[in-house]
LUMKE-876796 format. One record per residue (C-alpha): residue number from 1; y, z, x. Coordinates in nm, 3 decimals. Each point is the difference from the previous one (the first is absolute). Example, Ala and Ser with C-alpha at 12.3 -4.5 7.8 and 13.67 -1.06 7.14 Angstrom:
// LUMKE-876796
+-----+---------+---------+---------+
: seq :      c2 :      c3 :      c1 :
+-----+---------+---------+---------+
:   1 :  -0.450 :   0.780 :   1.230 :
:   2 :   0.344 :  -0.066 :   0.137 :
+-----+---------+---------+---------+
//
This chain:
// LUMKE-876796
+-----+---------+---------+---------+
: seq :      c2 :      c3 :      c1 :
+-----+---------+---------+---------+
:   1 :  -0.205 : -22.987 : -15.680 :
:   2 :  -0.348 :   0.200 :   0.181 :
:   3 :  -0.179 :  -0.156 :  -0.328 :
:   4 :  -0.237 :  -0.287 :   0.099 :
:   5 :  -0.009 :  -0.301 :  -0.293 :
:   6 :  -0.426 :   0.104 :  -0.040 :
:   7 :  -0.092 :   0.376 :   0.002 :
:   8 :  -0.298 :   0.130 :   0.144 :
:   9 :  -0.198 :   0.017 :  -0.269 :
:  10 :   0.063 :  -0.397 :  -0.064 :
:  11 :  -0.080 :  -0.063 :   0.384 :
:  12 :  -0.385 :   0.090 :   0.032 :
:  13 :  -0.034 :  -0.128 :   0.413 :
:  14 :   0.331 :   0.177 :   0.051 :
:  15 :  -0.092 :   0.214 :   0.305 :
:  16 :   0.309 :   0.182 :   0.163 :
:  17 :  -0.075 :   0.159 :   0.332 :
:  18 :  -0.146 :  -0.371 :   0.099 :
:  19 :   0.311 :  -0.135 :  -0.119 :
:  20 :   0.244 :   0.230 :   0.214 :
:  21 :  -0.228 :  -0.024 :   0.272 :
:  22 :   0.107 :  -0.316 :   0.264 :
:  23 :  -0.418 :  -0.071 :   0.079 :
:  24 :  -0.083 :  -0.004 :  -0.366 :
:  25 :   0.271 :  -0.288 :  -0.051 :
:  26 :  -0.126 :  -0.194 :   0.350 :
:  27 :  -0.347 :   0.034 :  -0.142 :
:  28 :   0.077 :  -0.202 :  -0.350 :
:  29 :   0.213 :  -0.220 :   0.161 :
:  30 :  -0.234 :  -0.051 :   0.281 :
:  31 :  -0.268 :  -0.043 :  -0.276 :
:  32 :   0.137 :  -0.296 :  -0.170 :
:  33 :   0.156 :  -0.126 :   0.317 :
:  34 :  -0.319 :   0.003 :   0.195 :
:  35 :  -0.221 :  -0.280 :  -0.118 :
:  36 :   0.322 :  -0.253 :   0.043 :
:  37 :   0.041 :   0.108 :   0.365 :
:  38 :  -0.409 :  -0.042 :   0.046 :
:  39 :   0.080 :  -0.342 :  -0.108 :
:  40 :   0.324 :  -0.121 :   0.161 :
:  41 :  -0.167 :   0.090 :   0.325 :
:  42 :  -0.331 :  -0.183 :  -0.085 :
:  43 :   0.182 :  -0.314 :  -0.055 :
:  44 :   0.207 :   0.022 :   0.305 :
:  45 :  -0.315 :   0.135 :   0.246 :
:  46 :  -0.146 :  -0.300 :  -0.159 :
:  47 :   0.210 :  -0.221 :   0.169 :
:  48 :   0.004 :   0.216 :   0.317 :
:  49 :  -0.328 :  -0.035 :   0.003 :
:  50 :   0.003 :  -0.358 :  -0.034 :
:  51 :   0.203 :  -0.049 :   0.290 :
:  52 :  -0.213 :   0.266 :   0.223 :
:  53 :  -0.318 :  -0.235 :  -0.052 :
:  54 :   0.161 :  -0.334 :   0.069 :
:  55 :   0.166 :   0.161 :   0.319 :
:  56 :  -0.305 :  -0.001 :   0.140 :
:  57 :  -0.004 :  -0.385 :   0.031 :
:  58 :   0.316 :  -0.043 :   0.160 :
:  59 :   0.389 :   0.041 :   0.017 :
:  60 :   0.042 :  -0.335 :  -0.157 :
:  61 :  -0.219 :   0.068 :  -0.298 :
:  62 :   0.128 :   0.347 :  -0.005 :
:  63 :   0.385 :  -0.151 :  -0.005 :
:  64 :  -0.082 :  -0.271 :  -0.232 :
:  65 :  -0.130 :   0.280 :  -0.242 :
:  66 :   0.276 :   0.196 :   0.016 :
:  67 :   0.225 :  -0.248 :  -0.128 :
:  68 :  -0.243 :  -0.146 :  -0.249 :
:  69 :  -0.012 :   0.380 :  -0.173 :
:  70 :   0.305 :   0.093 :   0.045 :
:  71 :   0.082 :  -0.338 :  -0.165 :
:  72 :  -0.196 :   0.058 :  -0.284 :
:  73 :   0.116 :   0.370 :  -0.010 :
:  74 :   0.377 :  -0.153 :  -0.063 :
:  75 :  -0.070 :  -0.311 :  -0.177 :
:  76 :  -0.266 :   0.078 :  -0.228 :
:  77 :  -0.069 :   0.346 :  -0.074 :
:  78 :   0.352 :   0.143 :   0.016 :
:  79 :   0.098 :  -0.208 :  -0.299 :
:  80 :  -0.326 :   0.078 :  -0.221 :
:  81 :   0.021 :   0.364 :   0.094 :
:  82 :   0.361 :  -0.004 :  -0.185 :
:  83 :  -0.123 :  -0.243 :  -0.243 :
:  84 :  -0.254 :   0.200 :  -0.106 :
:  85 :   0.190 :   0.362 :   0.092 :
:  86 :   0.286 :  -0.194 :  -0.260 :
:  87 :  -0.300 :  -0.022 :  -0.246 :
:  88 :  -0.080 :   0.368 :  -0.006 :
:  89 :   0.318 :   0.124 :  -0.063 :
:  90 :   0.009 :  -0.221 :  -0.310 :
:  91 :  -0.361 :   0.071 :  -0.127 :
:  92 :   0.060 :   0.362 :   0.029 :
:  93 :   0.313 :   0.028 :  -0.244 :
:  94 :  -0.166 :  -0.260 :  -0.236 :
:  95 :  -0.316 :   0.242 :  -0.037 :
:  96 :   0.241 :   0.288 :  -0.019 :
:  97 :   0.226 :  -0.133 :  -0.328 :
:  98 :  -0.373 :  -0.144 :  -0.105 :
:  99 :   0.078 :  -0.311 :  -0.026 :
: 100 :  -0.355 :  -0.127 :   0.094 :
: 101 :   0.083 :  -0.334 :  -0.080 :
: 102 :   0.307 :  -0.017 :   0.262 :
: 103 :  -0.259 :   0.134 :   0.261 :
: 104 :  -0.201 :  -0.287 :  -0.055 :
: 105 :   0.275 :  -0.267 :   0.012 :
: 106 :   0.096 :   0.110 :   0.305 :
: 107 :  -0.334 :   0.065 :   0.201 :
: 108 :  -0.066 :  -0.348 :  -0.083 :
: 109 :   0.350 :  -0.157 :   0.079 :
: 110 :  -0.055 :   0.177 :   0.393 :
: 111 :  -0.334 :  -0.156 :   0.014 :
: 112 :   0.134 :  -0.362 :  -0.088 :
: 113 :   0.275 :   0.097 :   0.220 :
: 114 :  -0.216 :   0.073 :   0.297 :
: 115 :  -0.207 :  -0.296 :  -0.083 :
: 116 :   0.296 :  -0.217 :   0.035 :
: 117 :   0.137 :   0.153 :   0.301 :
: 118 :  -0.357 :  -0.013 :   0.174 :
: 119 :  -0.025 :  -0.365 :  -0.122 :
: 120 :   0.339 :  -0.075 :   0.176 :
: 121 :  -0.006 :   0.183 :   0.312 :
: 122 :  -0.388 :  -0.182 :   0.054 :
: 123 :   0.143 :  -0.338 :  -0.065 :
: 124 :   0.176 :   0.023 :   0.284 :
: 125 :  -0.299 :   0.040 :   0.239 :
: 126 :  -0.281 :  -0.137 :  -0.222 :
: 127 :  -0.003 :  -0.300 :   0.216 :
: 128 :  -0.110 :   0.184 :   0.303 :
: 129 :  -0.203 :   0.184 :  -0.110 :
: 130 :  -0.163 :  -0.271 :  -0.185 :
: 131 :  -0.017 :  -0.171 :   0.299 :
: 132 :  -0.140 :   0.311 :   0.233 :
: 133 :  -0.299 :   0.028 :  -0.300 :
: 134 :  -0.126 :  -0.316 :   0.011 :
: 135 :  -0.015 :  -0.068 :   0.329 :
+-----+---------+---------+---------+
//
């Protein structure tokens, strides 16, 4: 049962004091994990941001803000981010059984998807904004 499925000799970038070491796990994990948590927290300082600048004009702009994003935060970008989190689950065991053909089918089925969920959740505000453009 101590015998590993790949021996040494078949694992080249097998290094074993980093792998028994706690630091030398944190540091690949941390590795991959890093550039995701740089951009998480971009996104959200983003709107942070946001509301810092228009703050500065007033609690009612500041209040009316708030709701607008976190509106928009429940409404709109909740349900792409699982449209599209959906979308890399599937496009990541298509390319693994290489079925190429299956990872185009469905890249473009989420795009009309989107399209049509965009479309729909605009026609129900298109008027006013319509309206607020050409005035």
């Amino acid at each position: 049962m101590d015998n590993n499925l790949l021996g040494k000799e078949e694992r080249e970038d097998y290094h074993e004091e980093e792998d028994r070491s706690f630091g030398g796990e944190v540091k690949r994990v941390g590795s991959i994990a890093g550039p995701l948590v740089a951009v998480n927290l971009s996104q959200y300082f983003l709107q942070i941001i946001s509301l810092m600048m228009v703050g500065h004009l007033g609690q009612l702009y500041l209040s009316s803000s708030a709701i607008a994003i976190s509106f928009s935060a429940v409404t709109g970008f909740s349900l792409v981010y699982g449209m599209s989190t959906a979308l890399e689950t599937l496009n990541g065991q298509a390319y693994g059984a290489e079925q190429y053909q299956r990872l185009g089918i469905q890249t473009y089925t989420a795009l009309f998807g989107l399209i049509l969920f965009f479309n729909h959740s605009f026609g129900s505000f298109k008027h006013k904004a319509l309206r607020f453009l050409c005035s």
